[in-house]
SEKOLLO-803667 format. One line per field, with one value per residue (C-alpha): residue number from 0; residue in one letter; x, y, z. Coordinates in steps of 0.05 Angstrom, whole numbers. Layout:
REM SEKOLLO-803667
k = [NUM | ...]
r = [a | ...]
px = [X | ...]
py = [Y | ...]
pz = [Z | ...]
END
This chain:
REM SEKOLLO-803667
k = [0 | 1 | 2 | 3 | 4 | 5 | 6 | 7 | 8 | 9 | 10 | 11 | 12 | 13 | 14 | 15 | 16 | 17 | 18 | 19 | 20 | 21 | 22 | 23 | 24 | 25 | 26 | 27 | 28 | 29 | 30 | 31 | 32 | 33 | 34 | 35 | 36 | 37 | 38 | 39 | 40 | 41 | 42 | 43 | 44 | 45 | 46 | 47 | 48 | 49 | 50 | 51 | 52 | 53 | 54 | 55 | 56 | 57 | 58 | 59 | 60 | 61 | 62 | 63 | 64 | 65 | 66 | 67 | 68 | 69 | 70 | 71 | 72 | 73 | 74 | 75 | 76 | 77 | 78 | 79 | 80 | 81 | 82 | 83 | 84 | 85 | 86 | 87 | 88 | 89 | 90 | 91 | 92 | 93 | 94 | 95 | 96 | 97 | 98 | 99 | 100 | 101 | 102 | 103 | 104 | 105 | 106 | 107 | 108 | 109 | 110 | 111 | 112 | 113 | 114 | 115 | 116 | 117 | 118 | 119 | 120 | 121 | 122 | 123 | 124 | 125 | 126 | 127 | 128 | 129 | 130 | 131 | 132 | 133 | 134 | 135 | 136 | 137 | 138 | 139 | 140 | 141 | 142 | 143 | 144 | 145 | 146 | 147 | 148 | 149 | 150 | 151 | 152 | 153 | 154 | 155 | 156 | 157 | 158 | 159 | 160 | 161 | 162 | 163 | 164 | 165 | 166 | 167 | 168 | 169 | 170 | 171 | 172 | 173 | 174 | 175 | 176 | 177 | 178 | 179 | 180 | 181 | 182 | 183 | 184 | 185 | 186 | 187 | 188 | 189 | 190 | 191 | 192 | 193 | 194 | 195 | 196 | 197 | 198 | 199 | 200 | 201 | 202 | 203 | 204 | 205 | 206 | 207 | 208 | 209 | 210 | 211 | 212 | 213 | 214 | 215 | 216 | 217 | 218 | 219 | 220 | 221 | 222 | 223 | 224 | 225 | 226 | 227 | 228 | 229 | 230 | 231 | 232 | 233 | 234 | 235 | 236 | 237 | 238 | 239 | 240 | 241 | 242 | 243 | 244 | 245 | 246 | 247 | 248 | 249 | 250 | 251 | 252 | 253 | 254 | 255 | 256 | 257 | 258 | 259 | 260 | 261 | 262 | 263 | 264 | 265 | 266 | 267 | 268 | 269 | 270 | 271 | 272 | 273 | 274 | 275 | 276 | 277 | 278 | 279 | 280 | 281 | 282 | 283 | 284 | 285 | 286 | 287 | 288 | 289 | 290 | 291 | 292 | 293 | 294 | 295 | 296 | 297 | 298 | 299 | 300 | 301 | 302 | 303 | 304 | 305 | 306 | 307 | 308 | 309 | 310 | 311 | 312 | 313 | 314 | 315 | 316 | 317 | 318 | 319 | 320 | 321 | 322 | 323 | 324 | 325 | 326 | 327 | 328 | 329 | 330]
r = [x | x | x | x | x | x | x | x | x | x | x | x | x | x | x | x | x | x | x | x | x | x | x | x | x | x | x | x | x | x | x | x | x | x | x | x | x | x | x | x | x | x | x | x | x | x | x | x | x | x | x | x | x | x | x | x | x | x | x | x | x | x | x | x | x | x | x | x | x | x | x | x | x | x | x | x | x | x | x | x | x | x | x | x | x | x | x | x | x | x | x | x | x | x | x | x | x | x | x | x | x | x | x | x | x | x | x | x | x | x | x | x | x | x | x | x | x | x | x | x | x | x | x | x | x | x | x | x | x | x | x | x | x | x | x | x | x | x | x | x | x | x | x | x | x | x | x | x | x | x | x | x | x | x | x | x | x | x | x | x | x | x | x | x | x | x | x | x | x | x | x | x | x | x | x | x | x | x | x | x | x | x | x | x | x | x | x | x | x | x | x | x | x | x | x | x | x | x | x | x | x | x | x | x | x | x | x | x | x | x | x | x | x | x | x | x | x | x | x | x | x | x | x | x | x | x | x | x | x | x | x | x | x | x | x | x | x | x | x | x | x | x | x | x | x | x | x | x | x | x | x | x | x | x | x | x | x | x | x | x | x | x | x | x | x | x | x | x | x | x | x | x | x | x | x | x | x | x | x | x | x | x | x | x | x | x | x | x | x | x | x | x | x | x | x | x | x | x | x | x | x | x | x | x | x | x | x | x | x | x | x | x | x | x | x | x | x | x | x | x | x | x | x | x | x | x | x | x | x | x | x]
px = [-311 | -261 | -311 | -244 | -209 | -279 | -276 | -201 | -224 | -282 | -233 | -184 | -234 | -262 | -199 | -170 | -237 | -214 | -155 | -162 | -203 | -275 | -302 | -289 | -330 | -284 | -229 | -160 | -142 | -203 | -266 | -311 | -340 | -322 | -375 | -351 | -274 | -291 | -326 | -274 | -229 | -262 | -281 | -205 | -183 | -236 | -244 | -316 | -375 | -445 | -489 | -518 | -450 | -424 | -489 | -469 | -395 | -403 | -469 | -502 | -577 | -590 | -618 | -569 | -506 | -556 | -547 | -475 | -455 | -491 | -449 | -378 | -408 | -428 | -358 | -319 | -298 | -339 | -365 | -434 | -426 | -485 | -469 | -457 | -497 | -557 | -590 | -617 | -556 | -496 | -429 | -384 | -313 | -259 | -257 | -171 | -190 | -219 | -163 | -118 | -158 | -154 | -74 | -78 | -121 | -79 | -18 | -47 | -70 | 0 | 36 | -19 | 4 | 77 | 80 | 41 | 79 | 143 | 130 | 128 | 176 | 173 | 142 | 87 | 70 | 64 | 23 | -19 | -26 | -48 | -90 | -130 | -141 | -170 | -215 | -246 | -265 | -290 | -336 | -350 | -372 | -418 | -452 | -457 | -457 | -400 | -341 | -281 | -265 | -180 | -166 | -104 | -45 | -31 | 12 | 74 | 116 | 197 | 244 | 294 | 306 | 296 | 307 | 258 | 237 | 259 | 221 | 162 | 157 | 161 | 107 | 56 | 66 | 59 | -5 | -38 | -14 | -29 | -105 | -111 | -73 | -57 | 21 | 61 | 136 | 162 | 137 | 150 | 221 | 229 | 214 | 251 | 308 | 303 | 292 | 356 | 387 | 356 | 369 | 444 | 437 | 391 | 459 | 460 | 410 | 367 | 342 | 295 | 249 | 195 | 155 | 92 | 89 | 42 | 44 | 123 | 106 | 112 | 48 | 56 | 123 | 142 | 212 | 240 | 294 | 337 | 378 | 351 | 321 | 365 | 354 | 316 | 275 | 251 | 218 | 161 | 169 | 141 | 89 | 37 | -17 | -16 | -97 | -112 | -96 | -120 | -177 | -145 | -114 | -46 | -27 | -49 | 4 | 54 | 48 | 50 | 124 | 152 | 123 | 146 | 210 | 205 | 202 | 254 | 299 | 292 | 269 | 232 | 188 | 166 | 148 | 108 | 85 | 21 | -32 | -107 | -161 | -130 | -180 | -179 | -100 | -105 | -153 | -94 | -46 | -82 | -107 | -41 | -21 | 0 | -19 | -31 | 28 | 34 | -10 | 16 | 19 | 69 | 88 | 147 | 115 | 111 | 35 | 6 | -26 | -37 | 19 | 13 | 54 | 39 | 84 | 73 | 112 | 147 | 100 | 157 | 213 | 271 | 327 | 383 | 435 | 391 | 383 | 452 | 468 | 411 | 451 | 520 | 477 | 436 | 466]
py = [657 | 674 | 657 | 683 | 623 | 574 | 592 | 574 | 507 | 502 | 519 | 476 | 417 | 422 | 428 | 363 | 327 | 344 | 334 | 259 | 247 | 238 | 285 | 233 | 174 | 114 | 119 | 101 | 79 | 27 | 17 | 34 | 90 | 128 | 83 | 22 | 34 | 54 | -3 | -49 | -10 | -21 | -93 | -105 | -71 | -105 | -179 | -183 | -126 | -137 | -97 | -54 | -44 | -13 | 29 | 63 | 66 | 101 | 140 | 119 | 89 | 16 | 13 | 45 | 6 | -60 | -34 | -28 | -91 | -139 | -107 | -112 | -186 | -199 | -176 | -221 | -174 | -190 | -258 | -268 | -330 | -327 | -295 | -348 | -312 | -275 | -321 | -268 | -222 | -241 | -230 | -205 | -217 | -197 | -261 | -269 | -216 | -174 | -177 | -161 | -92 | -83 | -75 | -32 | 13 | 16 | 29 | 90 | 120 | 116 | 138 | 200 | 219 | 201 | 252 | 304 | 302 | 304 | 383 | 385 | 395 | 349 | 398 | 423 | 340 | 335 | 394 | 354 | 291 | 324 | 371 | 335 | 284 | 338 | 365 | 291 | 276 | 346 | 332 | 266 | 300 | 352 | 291 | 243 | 289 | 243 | 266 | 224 | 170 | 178 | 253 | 284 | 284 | 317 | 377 | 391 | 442 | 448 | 510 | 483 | 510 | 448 | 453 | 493 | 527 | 588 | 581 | 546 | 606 | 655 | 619 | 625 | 691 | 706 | 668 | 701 | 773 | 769 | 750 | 792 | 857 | 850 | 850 | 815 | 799 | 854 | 842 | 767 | 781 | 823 | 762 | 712 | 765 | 780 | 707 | 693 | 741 | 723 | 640 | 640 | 679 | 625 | 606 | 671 | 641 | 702 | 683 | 633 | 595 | 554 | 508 | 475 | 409 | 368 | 306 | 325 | 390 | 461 | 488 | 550 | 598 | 639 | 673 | 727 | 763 | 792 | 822 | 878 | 921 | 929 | 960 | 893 | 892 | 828 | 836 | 775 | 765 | 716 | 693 | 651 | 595 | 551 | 563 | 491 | 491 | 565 | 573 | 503 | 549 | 527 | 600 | 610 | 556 | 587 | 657 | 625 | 590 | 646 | 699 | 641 | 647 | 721 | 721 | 662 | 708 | 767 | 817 | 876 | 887 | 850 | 886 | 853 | 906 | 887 | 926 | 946 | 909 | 832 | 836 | 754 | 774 | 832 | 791 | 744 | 799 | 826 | 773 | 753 | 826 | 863 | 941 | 975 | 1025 | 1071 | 1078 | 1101 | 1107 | 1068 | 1037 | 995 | 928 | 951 | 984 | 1040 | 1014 | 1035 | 996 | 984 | 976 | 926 | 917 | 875 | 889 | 823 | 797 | 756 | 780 | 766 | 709 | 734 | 749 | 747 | 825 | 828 | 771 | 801 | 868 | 834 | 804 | 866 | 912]
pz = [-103 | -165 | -223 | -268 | -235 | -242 | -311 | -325 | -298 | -342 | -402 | -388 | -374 | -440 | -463 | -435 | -464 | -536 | -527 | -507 | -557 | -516 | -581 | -627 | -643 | -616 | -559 | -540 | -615 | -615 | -653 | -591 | -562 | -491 | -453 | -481 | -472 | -393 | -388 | -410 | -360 | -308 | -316 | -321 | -261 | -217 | -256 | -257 | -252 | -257 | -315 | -255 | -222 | -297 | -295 | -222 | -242 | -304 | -280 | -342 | -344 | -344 | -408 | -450 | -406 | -432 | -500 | -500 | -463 | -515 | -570 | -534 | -514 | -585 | -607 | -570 | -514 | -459 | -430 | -391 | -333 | -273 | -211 | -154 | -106 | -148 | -197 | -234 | -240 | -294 | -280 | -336 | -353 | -403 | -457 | -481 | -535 | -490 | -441 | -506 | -518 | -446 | -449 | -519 | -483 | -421 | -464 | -508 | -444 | -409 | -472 | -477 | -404 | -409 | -472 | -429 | -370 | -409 | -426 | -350 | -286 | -228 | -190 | -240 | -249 | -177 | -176 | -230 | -195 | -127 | -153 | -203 | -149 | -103 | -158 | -179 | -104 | -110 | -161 | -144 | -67 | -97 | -137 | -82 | -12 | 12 | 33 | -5 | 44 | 30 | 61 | 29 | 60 | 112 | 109 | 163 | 173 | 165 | 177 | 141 | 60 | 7 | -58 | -105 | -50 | -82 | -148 | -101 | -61 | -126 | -161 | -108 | -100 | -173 | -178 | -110 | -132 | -203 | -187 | -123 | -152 | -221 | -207 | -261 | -287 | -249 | -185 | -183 | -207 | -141 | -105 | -132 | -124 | -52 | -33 | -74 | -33 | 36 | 28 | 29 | 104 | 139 | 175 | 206 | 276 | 274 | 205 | 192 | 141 | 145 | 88 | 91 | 55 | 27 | -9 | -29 | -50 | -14 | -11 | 42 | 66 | 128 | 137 | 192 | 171 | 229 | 198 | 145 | 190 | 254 | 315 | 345 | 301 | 256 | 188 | 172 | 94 | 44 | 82 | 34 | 34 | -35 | -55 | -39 | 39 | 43 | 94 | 134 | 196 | 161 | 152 | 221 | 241 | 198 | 230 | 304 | 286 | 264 | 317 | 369 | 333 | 340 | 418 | 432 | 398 | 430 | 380 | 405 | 338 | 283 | 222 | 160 | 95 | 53 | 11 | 33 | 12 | 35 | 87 | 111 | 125 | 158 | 201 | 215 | 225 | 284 | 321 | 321 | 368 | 290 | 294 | 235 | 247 | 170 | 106 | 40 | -44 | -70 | -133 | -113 | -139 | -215 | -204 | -155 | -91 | -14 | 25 | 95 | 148 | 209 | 269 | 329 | 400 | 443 | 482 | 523 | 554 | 520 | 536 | 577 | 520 | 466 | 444 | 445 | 401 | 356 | 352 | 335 | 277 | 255 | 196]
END
């Protein structure tokens, strides 16, 4: 586990509770406090709640939730009818006035989100959406032992370039590297240069890129270039699993289209570079046929670092043609 990356959560967390005000007194530009705002939420969305249901929603105790649904009752907010099934429970409902906070509160929480998400690019508010969805059902799991009944959805694969797949690409790279090796500025500025100059050849047919996607949003990255090399000989480059799909065999998939790729074509070697110490890859590189082929010091990323180099032999023999047509295309 990366406690420097459970901290940054923690941080930000607390962060996002100031900043929406749960510090303060009252809520949402009312006169009530956190409990009582949620409450009214609540009620509103779902038209009528029980004292005990508020109590489990909220995961506050029964006394306390009593407390605080005789003031919002005594205020005018809140109505108390029986239930038509359970004598002895009382349903509650929003009263006009109550259905008049309910919108102010709706509003000042849509304009407090509106004027986040307007600092933000699609992609990054995307990002937010999915990921802050994924982190609630995460909590709410470790709380409850239940698995979150809606899974997320499900990722496929493409090998075709979409736009911001550049900057996509770059920015997972930057993130993985920067916690994994320490690389910064320099190093992701190499990769958004060679992917700017590796994009514009994908028409060339022994190049090729493929995405993962998720929910709208690229979340891992394979390519073979054919062409920088030569000799028959393909190099596997930007290959990368967004942290939130990492460990789901979807870099496994990844690797097996593009080694697939690899053999259809023709080439005689595949070639991939990394660093020691990414052990889980290296684990994927070689169950996959890679060979650990050269070890050295280099600093070509902005930092020293032992670089390795993996290369894995054809496994199939080649389509009639195809080495040739690979040579034509080869520098």
């Amino acid at each position: 586990m990366d406690y420097t990356l459970v901290d940054d959560i923690r941080a930000s967390s607390r962060q996002m509770v100031r900043e929406l005000g749960f510090m303060h007194p009252t809520l949402a530009g009312t006169h009530y406090p956190p409990s009582a705002v949620h409450t009214l939420l609540e009620i509103g969305q779902r038209s009528t709640m029980t004292a005990a249901e508020v109590a489990s929603c909220l995961e506050l105790d029964k006394s306390s939730v009593s407390r605080m649904l005789r003031k919002l009752i005594a205020a005018g907010e809140l109505s108390e009818g029986s239930h038509g099934q359970d004598g002895r429970a009382k349903v509650l409902r929003l009263t006009p006035q109550g259905r008049k906070t309910h919108r102010a509160i709706e509003t000042h929480a849509r304009l407090q989100v509106l004027a986040a998400l307007s600092h933000l690019g699609p992609a990054e508010q995307r990002d937010i959406h999915a990921g802050l969805a994924r982190y609630a059902q995460g909590l709410v799991q470790q709380r409850t032992g239940v698995a979150p009944a809606t899974a997320p959805p499900a990722v496929r694969i493409t090998h075709a370039y979409r736009p911001t797949a550049i900057g996509r690409i770059t920015e997972m790279h930057a993130r993985f590297y920067a916690r994994h090796a320490g690389f910064g500025a320099y190093f992701e500025g190499k990769v958004a240069a060679g992917l700017a100059e590796f994009v514009p050849r994908l028409e060339q047919p022994c190049n090729r890129l493929w995405l993962a996607h998720q929910g709208g949003q690229i979340v891992g990255s394979v390519a073979i270039d054919g062409e920088d090399l030569g000799h028959h000989r393909a190099h596997l480059r930007w290959f990368i699993v967004d942290d939130g799909i990492r460990g789901s065999g979807m870099g496994r998939r990844l690797l097996q289209q593009a080694l697939d790729f690899c053999d259809r074509i023709g080439f005689a070697e595949t070639h991939l570079w990394t660093f020691s110490g990414l052990d889980a890859a290296r684990r994927l590189y070689e169950s996959a046929g890679f060979v650990l082929e050269e070890e050295f010091d280099g600093d070509q990323w902005g930092k020293p670092l032992r670089e390795q180099r993996f290369v894995r032999l054809r496994t199939t023999a080649a389509p009639r043609g195809a080495q040739r047509g690979v040579g034509r295309l080869t520098r």
